[in-house]
C-alpha positions in Angstrom: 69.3 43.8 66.7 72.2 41.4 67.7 70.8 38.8 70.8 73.3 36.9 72.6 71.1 34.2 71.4 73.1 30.3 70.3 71.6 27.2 69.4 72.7 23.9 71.4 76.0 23.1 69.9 76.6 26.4 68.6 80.0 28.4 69.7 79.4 32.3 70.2 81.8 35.1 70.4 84.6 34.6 73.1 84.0 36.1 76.2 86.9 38.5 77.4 87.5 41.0 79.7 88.3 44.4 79.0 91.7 44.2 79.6 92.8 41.3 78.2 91.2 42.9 75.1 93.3 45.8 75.4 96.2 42.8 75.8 95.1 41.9 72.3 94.8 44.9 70.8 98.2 46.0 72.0 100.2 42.9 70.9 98.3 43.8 67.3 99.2 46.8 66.9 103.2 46.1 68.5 102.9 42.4 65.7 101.9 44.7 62.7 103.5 47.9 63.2 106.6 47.2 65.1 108.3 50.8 64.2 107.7 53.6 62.1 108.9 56.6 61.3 106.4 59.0 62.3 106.5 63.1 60.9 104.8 65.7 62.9 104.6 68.7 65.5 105.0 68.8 69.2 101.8 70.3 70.1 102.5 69.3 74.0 105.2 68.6 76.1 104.9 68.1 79.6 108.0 66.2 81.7 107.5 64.5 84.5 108.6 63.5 88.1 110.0 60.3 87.1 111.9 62.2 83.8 109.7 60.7 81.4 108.3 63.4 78.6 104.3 63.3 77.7 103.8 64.4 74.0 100.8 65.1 72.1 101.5 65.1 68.2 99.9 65.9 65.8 99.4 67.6 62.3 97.0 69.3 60.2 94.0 66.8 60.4 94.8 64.6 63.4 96.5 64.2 67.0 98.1 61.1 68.7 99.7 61.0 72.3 103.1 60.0 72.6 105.3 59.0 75.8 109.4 59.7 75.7 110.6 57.2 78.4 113.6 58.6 80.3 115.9 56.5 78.7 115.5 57.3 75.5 115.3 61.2 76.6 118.5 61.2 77.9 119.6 59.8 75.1 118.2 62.1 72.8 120.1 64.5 70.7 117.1 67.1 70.9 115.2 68.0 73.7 111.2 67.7 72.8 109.5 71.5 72.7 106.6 72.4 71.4 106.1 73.9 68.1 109.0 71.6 66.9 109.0 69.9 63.8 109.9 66.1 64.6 110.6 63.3 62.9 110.3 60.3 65.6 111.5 56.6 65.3 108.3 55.7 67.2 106.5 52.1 67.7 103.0 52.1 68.0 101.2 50.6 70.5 97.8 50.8 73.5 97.9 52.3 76.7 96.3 49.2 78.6 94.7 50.8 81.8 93.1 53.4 79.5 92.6 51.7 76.1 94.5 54.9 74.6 96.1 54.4 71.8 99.9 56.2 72.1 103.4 55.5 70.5 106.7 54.9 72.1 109.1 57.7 71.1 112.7 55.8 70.6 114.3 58.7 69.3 114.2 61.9 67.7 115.3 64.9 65.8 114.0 68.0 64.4 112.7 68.4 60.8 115.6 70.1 59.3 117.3 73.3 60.5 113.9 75.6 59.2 112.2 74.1 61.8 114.7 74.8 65.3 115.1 77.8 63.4 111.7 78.9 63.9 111.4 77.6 67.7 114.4 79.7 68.4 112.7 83.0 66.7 109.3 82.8 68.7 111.0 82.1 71.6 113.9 84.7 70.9 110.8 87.2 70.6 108.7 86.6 73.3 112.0 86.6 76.1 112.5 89.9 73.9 109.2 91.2 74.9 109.5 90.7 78.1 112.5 93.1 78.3 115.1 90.1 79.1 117.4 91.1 76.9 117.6 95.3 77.3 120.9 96.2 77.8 120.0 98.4 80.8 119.6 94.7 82.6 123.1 93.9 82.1 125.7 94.6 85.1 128.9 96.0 84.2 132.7 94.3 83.8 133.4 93.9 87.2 136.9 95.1 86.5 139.8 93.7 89.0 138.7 89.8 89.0 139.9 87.1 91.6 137.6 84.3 90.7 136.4 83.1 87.4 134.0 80.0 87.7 134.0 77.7 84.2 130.4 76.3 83.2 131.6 73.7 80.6 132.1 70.3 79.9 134.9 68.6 81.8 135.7 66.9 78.8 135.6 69.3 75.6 138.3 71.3 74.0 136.6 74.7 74.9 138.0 73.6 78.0 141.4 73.4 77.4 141.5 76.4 74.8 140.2 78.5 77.7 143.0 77.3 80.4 145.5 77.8 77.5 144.6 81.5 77.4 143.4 82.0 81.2 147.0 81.0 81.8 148.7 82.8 79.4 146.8 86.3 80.2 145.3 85.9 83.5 148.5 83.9 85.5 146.5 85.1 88.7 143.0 84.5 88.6 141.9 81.7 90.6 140.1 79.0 87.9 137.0 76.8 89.7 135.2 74.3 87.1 131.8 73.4 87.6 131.1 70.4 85.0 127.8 69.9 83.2 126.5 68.5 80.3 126.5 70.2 77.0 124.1 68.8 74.5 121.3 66.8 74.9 117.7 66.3 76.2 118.8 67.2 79.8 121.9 69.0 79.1 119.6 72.4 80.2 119.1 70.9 83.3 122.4 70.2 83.8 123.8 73.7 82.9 121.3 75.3 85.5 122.7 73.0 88.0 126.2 73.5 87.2 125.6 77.7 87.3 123.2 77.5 90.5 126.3 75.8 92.1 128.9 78.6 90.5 126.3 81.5 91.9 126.8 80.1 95.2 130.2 80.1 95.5 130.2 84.1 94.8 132.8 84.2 91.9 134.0 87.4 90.2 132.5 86.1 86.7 131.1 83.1 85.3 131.8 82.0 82.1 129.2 79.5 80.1 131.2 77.8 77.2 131.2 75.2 74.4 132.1 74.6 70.9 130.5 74.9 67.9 128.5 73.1 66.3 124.9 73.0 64.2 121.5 74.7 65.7 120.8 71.4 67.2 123.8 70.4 68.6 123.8 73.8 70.9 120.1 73.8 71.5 121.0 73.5 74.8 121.8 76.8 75.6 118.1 78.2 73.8 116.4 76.4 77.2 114.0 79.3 78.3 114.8 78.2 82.2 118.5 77.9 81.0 118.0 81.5 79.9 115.9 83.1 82.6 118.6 81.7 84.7 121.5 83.6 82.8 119.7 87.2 82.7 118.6 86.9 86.5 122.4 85.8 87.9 123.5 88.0 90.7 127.2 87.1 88.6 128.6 88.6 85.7 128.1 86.2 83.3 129.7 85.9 79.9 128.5 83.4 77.1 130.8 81.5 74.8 129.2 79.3 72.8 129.4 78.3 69.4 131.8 79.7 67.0 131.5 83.4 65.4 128.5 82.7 63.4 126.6 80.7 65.9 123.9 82.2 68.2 121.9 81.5 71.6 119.9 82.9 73.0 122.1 82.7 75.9 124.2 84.8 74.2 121.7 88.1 74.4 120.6 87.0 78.2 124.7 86.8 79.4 126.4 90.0 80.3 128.9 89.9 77.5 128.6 87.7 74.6 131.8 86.4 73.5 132.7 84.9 70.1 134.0 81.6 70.9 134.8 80.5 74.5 138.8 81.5 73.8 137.1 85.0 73.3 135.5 84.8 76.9 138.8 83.7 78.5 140.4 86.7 76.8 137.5 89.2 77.4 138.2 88.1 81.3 141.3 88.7 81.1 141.1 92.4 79.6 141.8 94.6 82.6 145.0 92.5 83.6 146.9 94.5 80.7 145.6 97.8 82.0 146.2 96.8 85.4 149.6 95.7 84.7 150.3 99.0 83.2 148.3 101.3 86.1 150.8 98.8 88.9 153.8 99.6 86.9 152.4 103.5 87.1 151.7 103.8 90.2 155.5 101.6 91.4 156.8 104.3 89.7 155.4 107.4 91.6 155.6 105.4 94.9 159.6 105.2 94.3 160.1 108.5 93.4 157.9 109.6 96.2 159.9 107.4 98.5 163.1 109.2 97.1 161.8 112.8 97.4 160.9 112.1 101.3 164.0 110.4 102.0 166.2 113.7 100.5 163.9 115.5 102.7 164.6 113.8 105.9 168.3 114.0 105.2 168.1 117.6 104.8 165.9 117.6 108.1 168.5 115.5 109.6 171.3 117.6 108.7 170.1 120.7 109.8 169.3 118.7 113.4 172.7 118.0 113.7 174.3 121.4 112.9 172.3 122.6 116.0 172.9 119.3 118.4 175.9 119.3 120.5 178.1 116.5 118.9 177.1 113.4 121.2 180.6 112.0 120.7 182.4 115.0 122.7 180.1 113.9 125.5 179.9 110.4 125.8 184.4 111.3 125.9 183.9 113.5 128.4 181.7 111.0 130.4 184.5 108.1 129.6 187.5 111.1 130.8 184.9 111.4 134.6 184.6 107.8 135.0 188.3 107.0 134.2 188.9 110.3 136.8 186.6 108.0 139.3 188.5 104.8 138.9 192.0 106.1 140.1 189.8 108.2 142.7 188.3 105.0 143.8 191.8 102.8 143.7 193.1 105.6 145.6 191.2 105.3 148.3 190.8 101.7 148.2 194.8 101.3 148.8 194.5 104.2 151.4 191.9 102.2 153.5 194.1 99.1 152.9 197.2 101.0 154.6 194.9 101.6 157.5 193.7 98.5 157.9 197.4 97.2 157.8 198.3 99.4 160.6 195.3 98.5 163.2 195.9 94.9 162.4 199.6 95.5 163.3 198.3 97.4 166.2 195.9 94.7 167.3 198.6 91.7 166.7 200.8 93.8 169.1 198.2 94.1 172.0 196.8 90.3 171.6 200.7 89.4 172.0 201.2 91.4 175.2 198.1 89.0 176.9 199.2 85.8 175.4 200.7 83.5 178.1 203.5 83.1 175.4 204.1 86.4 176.1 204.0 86.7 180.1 206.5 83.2 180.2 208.7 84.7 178.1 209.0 88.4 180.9 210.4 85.4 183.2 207.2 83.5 184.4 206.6 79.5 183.9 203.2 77.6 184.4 203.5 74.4 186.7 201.4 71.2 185.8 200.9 67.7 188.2 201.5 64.7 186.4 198.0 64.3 185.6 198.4 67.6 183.1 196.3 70.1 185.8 197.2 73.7 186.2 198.6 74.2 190.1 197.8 77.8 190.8 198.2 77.5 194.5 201.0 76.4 196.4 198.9 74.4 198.9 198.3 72.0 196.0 201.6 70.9 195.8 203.0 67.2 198.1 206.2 67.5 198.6 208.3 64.4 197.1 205.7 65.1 193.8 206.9 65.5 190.0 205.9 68.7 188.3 206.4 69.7 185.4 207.3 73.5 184.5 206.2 74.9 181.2 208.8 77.9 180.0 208.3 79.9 177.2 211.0 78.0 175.3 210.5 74.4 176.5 209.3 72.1 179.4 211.0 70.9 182.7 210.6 67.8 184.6 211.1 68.3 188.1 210.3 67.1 191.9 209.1 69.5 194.7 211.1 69.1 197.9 209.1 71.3 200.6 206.2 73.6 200.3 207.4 76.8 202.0 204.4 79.4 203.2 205.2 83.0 203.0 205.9 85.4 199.7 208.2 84.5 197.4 211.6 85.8 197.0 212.2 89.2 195.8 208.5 90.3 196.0 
């Protein structure tokens, strides 16, 4: 039995805590194993709040946990599920607070194609199950489109080979991009963001797009979320990823799986064509209908007007009244003129007759004093005084001699 027994001068074992021995042990394992390459199986995968990824690896004898910092996750070129085949550039090392020992994934890819192959086919089988891909789920073309949302990378050519065709056989639709990542650890995420965004919008269709490329490189677009996501959008959705020979399972969730993402554009666009046609159609039977009502009318129109007095022969006959009422009216005008003429003449006549003009001129004078007053009495007059006499022609000066009282002459 080991005693923590020394004798005097003795040194015994150093005295540590437990973790500063974890310290040790970690900077061991980090000093002789500084990376690896490590082969084995996701048996666990759980991601969390902060984005980092939990693992537990492991193979046909043994286990190991494994942490995937965020970093490197979103670096990653595969996203880490389980039941995949790995092979992980990994550095070994001690989880201190625990004393676990763990490795740091750096990075990652599956263990050949057989391997993503099989993921895909378990999970293509159990989504199967589950009736997520029965056709009866799927909603119909929509028909007459507006608005087509674009789920794709701002940056690839699937892009621009859809606009090319969009603009070529759908010159009318209204485009709206939603960008998102399409490959990589959180690419899934990404998409679901990107078509969460599109659903809220309300577009006519959504298309989900991207190139081709190798199992892995469009692994993306197998995410069971990603997929649920697809197969319960209120949206008509159509997949276009890949190239012909490349499959999702995006592709059986989506509405409509196209070929290649020039094969969505043009599947969009498939009722313009038809439409076209059906306008043209239907322009056609408007005009002719217009025609055959407008021959109509005429006809109606004519056979108004045999039975309508001519409007013509009585808007002359009202011009003939009125011209009739003018001379009427001038008549009478110069009539009442004549008139007026005559009683002026009339009135001119008697207004002479009272005019003092008048009365000096039957023989009469007016007689002023010198101061310019009227003398109407003969009293007024001092004998020796001027007068002046005011004749209907012209004025006399003269003086009075005597003021003699009686009636004048001749009266």
């Amino acid at each position: 039995m080991a005693v923590f027994q020394t004798t005097e001068g003795e040194q015994g074992p150093p005295l540590v805590s437990v973790s500063a021995l974890n310290r040790m042990v970690g900077q061991m394992l980090s000093q002789r194993l500084p990376l690896i390459r490590l082969q084995a199986e996701i048996g666990q995968c759980t991601r969390a709040a902060s984005g980092h990824c939990y693992l537990l690896l492991k193979d046909d004898q043994a286990s190991l946990r494994a942490v995937m910092f965020r970093r490197e996750l979103l670096g990653s070129a595969v996203e880490p599920i389980e039941g995949l085949a790995v092979e992980a550039l990994a550095a070994p090392g001690l989880y201190e607070p625990k004393g676990e020992f763990q490795v740091r994934i750096l990075a990652l890819k599956p263990q050949g194609q057989g391997s993503l192959f099989e993921v895909f086919q378990r999970l293509r089988a159990r989504l199967e199950a589950e009736g997520l891909f029965l056709a009866e789920r799927k909603k119909p073309f929509p028909g007459l489109l507006r608005r087509v949302a674009l789920v794709t990378s701002a940056q690839a050519a699937a892009l621009r080979d859809m606009l090319i065709t969009l603009q070529r056989l759908g010159p009318r639709l209204e485009l709206c991009l939603y960008p998102c990542l399409v490959q990589g650890a959180t690419a899934p995420q990404s998409i679901r963001n990107a078509l969460h965004r599109a659903e809220l919008d309300q577009p006519d269709a959504v298309i989900l797009a991207r190139g081709g490329g190798s199992l892995e490189d469009l692994w993306a677009f197998n995410d069971e979320a990603l997929v649920r996501a697809v197969a319960h959008c209120p949206v008509y959705t159509i997949s276009g990823v890949g190239h012909e020979t490349d499959t999702s399972l995006v592709d059986f969730a989506a509405d409509h799986r196209a070929a290649t993402p020039t094969a969505a554009a043009t599947w969009v666009c498939r009722g313009e064509e038809e439409n076209h046609k059906r306008l043209i159609s239907l322009s056609i039977l408007l005009r002719r209908g217009i025609d055959q009502r407008l021959r109509t009318a005429q006809q109606q129109l004519d056979l108004a007007g045999g039975s309508l007095p001519n409007p013509r022969h009585r808007v002359m006959a009202w011009a003939r009244r009125l011209e009739q009422g003018q001379m009427n009216f001038h008549r009478a005008l110069r009539s009442r003129l004549r008139d007026a003429e005559r009683d002026l003449q009339a009135l001119e006549q008697q207004l002479e007759g009272f005019s003092p003009l008048g009365v000096l001129a039957r023989g009469y004078c007016l007689a002023y004093d010198v101061n310019g007053e009227l003398i109407s009495r003969a009293q007024e007059l001092d004998p020796g005084g001027e007068l002046r006499l005011q004749f209907a022609d012209s004025l006399a000066l003269t003086k009075v001699i005597s003021v003699i009282s009686g009636k004048p002459p001749g009266h």
